[in-house]
N, CA, C and O atoms as a GROMACS GRO file, in nm:
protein
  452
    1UNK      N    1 -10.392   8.451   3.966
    1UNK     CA    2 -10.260   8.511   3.968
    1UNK      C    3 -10.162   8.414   4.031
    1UNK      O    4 -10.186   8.369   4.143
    2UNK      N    5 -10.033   8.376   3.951
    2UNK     CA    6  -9.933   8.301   4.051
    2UNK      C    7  -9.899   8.374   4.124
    2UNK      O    8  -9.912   8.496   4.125
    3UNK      N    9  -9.831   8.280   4.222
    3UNK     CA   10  -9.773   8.364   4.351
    3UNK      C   11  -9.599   8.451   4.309
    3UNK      O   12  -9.518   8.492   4.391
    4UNK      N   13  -9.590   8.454   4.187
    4UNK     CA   14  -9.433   8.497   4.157
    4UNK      C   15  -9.540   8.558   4.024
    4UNK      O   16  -9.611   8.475   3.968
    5UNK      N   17  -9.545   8.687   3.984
    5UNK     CA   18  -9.567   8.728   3.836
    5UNK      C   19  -9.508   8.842   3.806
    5UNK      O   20  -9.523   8.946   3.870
    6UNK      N   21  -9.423   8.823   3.687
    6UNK     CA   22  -9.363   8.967   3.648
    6UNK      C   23  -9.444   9.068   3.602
    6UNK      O   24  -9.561   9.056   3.563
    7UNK      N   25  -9.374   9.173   3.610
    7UNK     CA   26  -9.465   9.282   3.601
    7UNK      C   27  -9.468   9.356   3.448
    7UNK      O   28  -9.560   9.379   3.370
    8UNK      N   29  -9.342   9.379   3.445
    8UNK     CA   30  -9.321   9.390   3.279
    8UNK      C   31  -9.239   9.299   3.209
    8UNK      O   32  -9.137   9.262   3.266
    9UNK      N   33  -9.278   9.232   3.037
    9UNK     CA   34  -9.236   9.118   3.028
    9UNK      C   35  -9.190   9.163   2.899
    9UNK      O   36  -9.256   9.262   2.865
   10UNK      N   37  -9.118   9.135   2.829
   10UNK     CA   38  -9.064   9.115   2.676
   10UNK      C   39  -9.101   8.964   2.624
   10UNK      O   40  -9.098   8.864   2.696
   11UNK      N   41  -9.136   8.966   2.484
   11UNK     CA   42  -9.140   8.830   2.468
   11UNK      C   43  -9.032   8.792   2.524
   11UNK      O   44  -9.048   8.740   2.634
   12UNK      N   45  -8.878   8.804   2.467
   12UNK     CA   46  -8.769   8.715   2.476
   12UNK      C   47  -8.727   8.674   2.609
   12UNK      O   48  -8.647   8.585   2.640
   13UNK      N   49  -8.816   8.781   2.712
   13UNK     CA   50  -8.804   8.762   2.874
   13UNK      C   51  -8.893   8.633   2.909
   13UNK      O   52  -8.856   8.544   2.985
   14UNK      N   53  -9.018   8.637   2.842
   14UNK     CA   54  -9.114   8.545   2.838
   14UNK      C   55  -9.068   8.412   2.783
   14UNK      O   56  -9.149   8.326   2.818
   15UNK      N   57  -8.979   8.366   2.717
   15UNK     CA   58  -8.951   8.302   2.662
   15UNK      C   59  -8.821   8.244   2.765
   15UNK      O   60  -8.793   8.124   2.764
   16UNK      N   61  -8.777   8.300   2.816
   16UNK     CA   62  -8.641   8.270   2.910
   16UNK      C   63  -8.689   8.236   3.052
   16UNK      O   64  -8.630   8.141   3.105
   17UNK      N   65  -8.786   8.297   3.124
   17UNK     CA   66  -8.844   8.244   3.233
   17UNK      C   67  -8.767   8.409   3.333
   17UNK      O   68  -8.691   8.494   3.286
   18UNK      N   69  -8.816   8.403   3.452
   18UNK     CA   70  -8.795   8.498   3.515
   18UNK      C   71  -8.688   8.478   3.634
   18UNK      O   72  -8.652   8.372   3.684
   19UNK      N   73  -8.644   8.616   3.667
   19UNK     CA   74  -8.597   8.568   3.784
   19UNK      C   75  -8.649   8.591   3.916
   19UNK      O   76  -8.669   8.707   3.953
   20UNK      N   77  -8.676   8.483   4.000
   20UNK     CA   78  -8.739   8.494   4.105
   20UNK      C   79  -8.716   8.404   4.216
   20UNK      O   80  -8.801   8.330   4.264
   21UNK      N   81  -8.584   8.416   4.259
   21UNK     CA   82  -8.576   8.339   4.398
   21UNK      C   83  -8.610   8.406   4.482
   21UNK      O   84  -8.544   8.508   4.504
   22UNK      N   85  -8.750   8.367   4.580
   22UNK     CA   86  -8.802   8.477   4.670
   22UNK      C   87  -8.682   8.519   4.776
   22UNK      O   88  -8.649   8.630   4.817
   23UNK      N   89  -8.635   8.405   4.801
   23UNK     CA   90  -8.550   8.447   4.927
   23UNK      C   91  -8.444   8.568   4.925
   23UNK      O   92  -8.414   8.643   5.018
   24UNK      N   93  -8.384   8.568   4.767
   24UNK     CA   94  -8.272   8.654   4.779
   24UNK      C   95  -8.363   8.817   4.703
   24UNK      O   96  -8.308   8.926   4.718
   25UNK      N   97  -8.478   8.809   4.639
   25UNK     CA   98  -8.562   8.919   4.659
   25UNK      C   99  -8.597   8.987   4.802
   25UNK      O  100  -8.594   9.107   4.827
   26UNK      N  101  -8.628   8.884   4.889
   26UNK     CA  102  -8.672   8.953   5.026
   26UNK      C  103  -8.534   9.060   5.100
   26UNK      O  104  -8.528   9.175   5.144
   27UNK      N  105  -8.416   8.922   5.079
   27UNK     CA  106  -8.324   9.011   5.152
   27UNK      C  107  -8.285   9.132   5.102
   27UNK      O  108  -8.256   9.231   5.170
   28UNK      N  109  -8.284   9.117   4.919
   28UNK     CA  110  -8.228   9.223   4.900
   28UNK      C  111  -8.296   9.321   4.897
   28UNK      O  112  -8.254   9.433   4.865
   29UNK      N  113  -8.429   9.290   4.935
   29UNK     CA  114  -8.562   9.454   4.946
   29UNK      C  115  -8.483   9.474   5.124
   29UNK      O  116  -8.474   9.596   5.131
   30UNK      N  117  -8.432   9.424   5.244
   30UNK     CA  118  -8.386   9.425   5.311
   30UNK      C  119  -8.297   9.565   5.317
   30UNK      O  120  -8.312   9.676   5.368
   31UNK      N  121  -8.210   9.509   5.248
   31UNK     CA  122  -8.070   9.528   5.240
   31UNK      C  123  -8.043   9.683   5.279
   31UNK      O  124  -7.953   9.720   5.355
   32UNK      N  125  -8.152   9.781   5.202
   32UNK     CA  126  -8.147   9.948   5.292
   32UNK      C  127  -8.207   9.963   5.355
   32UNK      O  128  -8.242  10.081   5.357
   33UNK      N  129  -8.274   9.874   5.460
   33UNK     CA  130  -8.356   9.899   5.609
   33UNK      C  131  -8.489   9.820   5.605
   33UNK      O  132  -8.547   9.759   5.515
   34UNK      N  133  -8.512   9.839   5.712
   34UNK     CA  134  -8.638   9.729   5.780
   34UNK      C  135  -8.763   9.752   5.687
   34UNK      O  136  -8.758   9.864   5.636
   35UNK      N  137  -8.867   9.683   5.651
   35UNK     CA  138  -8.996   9.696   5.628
   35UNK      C  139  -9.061   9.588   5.622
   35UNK      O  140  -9.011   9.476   5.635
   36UNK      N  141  -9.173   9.611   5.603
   36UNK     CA  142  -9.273   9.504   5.657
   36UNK      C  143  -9.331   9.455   5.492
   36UNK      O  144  -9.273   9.488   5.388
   37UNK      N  145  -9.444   9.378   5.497
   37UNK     CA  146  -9.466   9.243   5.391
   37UNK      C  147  -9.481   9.362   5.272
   37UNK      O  148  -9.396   9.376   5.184
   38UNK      N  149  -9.617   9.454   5.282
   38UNK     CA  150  -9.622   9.564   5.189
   38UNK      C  151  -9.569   9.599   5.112
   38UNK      O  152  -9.595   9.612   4.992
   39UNK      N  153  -9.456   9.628   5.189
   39UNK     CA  154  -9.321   9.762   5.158
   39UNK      C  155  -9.242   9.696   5.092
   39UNK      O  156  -9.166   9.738   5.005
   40UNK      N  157  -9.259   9.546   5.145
   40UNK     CA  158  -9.144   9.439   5.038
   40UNK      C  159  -9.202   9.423   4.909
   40UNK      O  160  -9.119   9.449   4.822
   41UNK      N  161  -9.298   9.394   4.868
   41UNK     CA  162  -9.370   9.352   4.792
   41UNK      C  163  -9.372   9.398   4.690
   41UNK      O  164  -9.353   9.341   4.583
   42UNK      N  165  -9.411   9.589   4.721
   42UNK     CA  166  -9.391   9.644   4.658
   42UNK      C  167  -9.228   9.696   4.545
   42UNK      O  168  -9.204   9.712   4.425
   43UNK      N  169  -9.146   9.707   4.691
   43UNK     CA  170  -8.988   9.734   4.644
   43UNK      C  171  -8.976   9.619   4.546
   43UNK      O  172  -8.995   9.652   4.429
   44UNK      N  173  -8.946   9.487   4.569
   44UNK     CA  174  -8.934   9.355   4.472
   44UNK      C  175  -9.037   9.445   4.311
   44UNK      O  176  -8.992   9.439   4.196
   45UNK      N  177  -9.082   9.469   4.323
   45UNK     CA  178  -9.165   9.490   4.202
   45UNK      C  179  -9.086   9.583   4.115
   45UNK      O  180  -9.060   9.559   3.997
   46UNK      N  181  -9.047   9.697   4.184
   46UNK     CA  182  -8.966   9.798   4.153
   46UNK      C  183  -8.875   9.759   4.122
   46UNK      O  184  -8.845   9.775   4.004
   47UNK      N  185  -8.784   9.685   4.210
   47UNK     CA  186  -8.640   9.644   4.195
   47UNK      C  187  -8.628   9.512   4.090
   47UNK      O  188  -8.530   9.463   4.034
   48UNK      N  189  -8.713   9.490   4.089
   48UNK     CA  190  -8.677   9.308   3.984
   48UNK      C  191  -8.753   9.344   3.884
   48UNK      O  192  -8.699   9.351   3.774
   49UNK      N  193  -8.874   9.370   3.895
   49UNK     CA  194  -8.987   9.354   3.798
   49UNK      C  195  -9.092   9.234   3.810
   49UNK      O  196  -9.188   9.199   3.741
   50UNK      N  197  -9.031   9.186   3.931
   50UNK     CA  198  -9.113   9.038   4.000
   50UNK      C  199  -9.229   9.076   4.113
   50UNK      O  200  -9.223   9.124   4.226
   51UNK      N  201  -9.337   9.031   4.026
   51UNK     CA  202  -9.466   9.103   4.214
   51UNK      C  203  -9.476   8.927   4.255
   51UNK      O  204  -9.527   8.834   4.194
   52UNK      N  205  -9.397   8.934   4.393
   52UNK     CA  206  -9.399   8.850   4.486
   52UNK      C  207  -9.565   8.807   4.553
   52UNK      O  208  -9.615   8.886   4.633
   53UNK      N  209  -9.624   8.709   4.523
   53UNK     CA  210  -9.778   8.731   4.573
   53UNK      C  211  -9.745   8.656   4.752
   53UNK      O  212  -9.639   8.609   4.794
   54UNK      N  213  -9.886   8.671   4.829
   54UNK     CA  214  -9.832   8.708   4.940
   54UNK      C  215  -9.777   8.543   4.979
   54UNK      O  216  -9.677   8.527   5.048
   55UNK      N  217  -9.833   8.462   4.942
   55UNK     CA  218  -9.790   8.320   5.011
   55UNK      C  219  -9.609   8.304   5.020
   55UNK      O  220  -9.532   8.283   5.113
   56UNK      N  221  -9.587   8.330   4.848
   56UNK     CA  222  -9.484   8.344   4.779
   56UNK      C  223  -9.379   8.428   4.906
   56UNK      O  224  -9.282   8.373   4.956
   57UNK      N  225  -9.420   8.553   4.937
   57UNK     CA  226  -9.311   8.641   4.998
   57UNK      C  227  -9.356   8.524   5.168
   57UNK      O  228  -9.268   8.443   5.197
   58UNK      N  229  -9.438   8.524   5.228
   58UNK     CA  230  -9.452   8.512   5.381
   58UNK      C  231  -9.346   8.354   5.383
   58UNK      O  232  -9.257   8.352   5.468
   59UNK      N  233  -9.360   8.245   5.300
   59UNK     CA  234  -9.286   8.148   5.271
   59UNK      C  235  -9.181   8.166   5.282
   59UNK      O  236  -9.112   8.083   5.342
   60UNK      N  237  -9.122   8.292   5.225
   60UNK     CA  238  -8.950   8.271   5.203
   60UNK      C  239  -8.931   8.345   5.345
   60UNK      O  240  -8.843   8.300   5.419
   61UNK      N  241  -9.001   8.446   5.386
   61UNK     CA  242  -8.978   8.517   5.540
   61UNK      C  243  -8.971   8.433   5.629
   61UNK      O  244  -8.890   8.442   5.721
   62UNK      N  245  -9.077   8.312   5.612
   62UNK     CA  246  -9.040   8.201   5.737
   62UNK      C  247  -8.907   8.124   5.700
   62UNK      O  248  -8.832   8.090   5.791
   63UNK      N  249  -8.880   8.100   5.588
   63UNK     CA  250  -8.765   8.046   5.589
   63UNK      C  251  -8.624   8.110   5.641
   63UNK      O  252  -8.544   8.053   5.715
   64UNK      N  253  -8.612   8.230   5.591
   64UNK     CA  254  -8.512   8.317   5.623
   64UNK      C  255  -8.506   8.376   5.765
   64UNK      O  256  -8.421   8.444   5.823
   65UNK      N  257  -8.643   8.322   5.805
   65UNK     CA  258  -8.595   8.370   5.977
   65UNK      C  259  -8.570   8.262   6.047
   65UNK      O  260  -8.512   8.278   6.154
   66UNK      N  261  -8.612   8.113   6.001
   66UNK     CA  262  -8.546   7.990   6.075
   66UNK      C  263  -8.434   7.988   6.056
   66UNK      O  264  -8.356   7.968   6.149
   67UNK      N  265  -8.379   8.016   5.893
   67UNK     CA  266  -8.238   8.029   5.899
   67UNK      C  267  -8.156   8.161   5.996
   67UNK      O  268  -8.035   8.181   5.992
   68UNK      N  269  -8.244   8.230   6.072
   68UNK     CA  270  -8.184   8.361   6.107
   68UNK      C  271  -8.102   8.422   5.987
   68UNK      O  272  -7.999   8.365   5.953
   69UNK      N  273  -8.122   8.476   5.956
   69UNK     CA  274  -8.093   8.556   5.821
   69UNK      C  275  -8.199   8.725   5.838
   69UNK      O  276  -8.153   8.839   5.842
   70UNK      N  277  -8.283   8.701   5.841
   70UNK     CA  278  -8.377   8.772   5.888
   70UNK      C  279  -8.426   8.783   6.038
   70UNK      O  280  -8.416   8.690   6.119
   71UNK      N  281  -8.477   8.900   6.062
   71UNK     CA  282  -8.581   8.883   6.218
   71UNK      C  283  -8.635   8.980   6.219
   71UNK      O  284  -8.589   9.088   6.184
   72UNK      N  285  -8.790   8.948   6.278
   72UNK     CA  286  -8.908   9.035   6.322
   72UNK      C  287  -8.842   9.191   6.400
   72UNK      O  288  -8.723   9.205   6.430
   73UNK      N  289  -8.923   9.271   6.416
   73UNK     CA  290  -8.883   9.381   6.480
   73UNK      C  291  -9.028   9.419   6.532
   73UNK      O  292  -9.121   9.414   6.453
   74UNK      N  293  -9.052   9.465   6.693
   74UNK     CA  294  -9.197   9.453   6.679
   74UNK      C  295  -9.298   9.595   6.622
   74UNK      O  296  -9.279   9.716   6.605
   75UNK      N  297  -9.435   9.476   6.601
   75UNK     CA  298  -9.514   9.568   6.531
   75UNK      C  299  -9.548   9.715   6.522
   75UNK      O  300  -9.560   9.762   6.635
   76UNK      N  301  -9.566   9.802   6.428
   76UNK     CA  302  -9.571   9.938   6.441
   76UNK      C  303  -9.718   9.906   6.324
   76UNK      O  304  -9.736   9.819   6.238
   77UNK      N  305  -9.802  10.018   6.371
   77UNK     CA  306  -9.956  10.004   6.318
   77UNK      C  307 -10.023   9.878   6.287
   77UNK      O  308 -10.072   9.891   6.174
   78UNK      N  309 -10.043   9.784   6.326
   78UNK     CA  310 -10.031   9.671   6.297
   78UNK      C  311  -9.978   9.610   6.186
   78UNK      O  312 -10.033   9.523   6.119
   79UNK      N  313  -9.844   9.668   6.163
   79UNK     CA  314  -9.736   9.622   6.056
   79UNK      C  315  -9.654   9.518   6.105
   79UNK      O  316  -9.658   9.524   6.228
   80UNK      N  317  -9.588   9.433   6.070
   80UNK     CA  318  -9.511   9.367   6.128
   80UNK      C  319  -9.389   9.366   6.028
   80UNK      O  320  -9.405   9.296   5.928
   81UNK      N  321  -9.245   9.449   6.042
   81UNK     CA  322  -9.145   9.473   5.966
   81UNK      C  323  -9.079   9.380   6.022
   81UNK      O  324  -9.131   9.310   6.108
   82UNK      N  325  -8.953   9.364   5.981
   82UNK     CA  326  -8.828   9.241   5.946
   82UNK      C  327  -8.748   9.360   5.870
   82UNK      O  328  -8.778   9.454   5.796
   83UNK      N  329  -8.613   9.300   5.936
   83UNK     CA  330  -8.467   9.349   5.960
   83UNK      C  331  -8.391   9.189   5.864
   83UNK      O  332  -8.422   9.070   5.877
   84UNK      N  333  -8.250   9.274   5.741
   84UNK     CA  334  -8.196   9.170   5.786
   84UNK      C  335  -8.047   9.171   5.936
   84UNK      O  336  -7.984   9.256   5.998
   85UNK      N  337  -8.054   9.035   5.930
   85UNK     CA  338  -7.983   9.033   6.044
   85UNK      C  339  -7.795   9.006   5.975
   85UNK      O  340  -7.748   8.962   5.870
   86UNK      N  341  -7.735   9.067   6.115
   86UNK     CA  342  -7.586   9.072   6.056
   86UNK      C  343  -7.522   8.904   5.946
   86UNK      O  344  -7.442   8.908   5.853
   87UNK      N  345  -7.587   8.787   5.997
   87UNK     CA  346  -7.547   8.654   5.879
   87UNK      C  347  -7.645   8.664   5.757
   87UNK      O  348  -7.618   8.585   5.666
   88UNK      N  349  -7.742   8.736   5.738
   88UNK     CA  350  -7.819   8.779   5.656
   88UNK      C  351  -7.773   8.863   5.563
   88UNK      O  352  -7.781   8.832   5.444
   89UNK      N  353  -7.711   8.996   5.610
   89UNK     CA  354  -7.633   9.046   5.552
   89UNK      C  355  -7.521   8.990   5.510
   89UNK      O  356  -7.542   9.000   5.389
   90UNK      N  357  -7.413   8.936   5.518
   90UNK     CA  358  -7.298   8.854   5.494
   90UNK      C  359  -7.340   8.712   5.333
   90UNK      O  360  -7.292   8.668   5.229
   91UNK      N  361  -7.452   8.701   5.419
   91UNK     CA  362  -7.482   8.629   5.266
   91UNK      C  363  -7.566   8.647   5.210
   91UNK      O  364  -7.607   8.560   5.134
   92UNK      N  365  -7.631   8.771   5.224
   92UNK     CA  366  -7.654   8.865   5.069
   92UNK      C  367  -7.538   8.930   5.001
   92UNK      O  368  -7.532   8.962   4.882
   93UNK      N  369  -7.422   8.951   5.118
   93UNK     CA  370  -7.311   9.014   5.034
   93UNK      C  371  -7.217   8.939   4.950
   93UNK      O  372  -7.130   8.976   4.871
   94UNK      N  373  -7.278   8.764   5.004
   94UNK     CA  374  -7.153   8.686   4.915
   94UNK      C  375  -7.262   8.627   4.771
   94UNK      O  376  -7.199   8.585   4.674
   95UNK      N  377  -7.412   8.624   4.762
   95UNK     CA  378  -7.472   8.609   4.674
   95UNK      C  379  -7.477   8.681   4.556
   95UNK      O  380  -7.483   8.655   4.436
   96UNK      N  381  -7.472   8.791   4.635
   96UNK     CA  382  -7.465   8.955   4.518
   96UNK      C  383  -7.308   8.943   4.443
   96UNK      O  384  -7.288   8.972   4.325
   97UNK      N  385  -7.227   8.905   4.519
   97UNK     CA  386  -7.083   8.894   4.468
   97UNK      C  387  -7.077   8.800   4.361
   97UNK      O  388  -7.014   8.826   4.259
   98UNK      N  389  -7.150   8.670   4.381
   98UNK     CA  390  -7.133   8.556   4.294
   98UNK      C  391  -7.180   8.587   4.182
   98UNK      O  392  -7.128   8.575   4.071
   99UNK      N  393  -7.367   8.660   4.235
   99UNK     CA  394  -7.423   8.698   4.080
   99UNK      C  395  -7.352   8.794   3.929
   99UNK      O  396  -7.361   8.791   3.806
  100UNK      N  397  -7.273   8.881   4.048
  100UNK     CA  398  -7.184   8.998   4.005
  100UNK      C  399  -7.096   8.912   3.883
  100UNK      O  400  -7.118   8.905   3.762
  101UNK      N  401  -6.979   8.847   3.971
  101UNK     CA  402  -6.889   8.753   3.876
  101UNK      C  403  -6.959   8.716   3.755
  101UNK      O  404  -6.944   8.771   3.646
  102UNK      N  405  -7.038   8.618   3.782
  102UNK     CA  406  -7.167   8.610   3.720
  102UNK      C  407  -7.166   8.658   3.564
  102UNK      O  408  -7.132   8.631   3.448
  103UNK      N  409  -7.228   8.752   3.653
  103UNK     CA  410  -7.283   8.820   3.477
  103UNK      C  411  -7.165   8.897   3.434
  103UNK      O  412  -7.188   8.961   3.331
  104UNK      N  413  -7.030   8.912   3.488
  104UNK     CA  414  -6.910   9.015   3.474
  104UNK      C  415  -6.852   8.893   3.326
  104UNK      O  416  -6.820   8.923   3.211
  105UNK      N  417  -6.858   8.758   3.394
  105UNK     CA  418  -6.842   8.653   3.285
  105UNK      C  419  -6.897   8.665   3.165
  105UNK      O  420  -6.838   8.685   3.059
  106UNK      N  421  -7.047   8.649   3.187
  106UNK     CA  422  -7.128   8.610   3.087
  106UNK      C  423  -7.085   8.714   2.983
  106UNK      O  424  -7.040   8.674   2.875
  107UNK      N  425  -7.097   8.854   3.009
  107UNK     CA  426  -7.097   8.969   2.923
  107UNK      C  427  -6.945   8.979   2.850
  107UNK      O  428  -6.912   9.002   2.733
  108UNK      N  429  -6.880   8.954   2.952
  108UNK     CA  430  -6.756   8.878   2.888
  108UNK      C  431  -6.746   8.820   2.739
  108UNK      O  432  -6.709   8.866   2.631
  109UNK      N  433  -6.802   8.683   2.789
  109UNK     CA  434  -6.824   8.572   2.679
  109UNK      C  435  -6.916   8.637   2.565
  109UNK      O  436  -6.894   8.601   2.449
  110UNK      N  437  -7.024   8.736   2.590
  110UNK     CA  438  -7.066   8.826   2.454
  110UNK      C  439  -6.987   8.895   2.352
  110UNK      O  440  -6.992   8.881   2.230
  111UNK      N  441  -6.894   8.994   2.442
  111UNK     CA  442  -6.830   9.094   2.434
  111UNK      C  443  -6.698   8.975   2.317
  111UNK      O  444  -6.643   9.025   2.219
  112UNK      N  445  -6.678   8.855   2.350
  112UNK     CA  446  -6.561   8.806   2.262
  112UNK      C  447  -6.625   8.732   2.146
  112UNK      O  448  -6.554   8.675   2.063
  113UNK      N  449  -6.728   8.730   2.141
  113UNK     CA  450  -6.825   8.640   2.034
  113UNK      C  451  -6.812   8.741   1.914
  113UNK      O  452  -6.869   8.718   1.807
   0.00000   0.00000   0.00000
């Protein structure tokens, strides 16, 4: 299994490649409250259609907490959840904005074709 595999695929999805930047998956499983590797893992699956395998998700968590973007919260059952943190939030809110424009364009450029 790679460490990034979608879950449900269309050819023409298959054919285009997926989307899967772990980092902005993690935050945005974030984004309505704390949870731990599990709970992410799972949400990303739900929410993208991307199952994050574990190297894949713990990788981008270390990254996003050197960047402080993220931070630990301590363990509950031997869970270990993560918060994002207030610059974490701020730039998930300016990523989500860009993607937004984004595709507000692209569909655009359909919509006049």
């Amino acid at each position: 299994m790679r460490s990034s595999q979608k879950t449900r695929t269309s050819e023409a999805e298959r054919a285009l490649g997926r989307f899967s930047d772990p980092a902005l998956l993690v935050m945005a499983s974030l984004a309505d409250g704390p949870k731990h590797g599990h709970a992410m893992i799972a949400d990303i699956a739900q929410m993208s259609g991307t199952r994050l395998g574990p190297g894949t998700l713990y990788g981008a968590i270390a990254r996003l907490e050197e960047q402080r973007l993220i931070e630990p919260l301590p363990p509950k059952d031997r869970r270990y959840p993560y918060r994002l943190t207030p610059g974490g939030e701020r730039v998930l809110r300016a990523k989500l904005n860009t993607l937004h424009q984004f595709t507000l364009a692209g569909l655009s450029k359909l919509e006049a074709s």
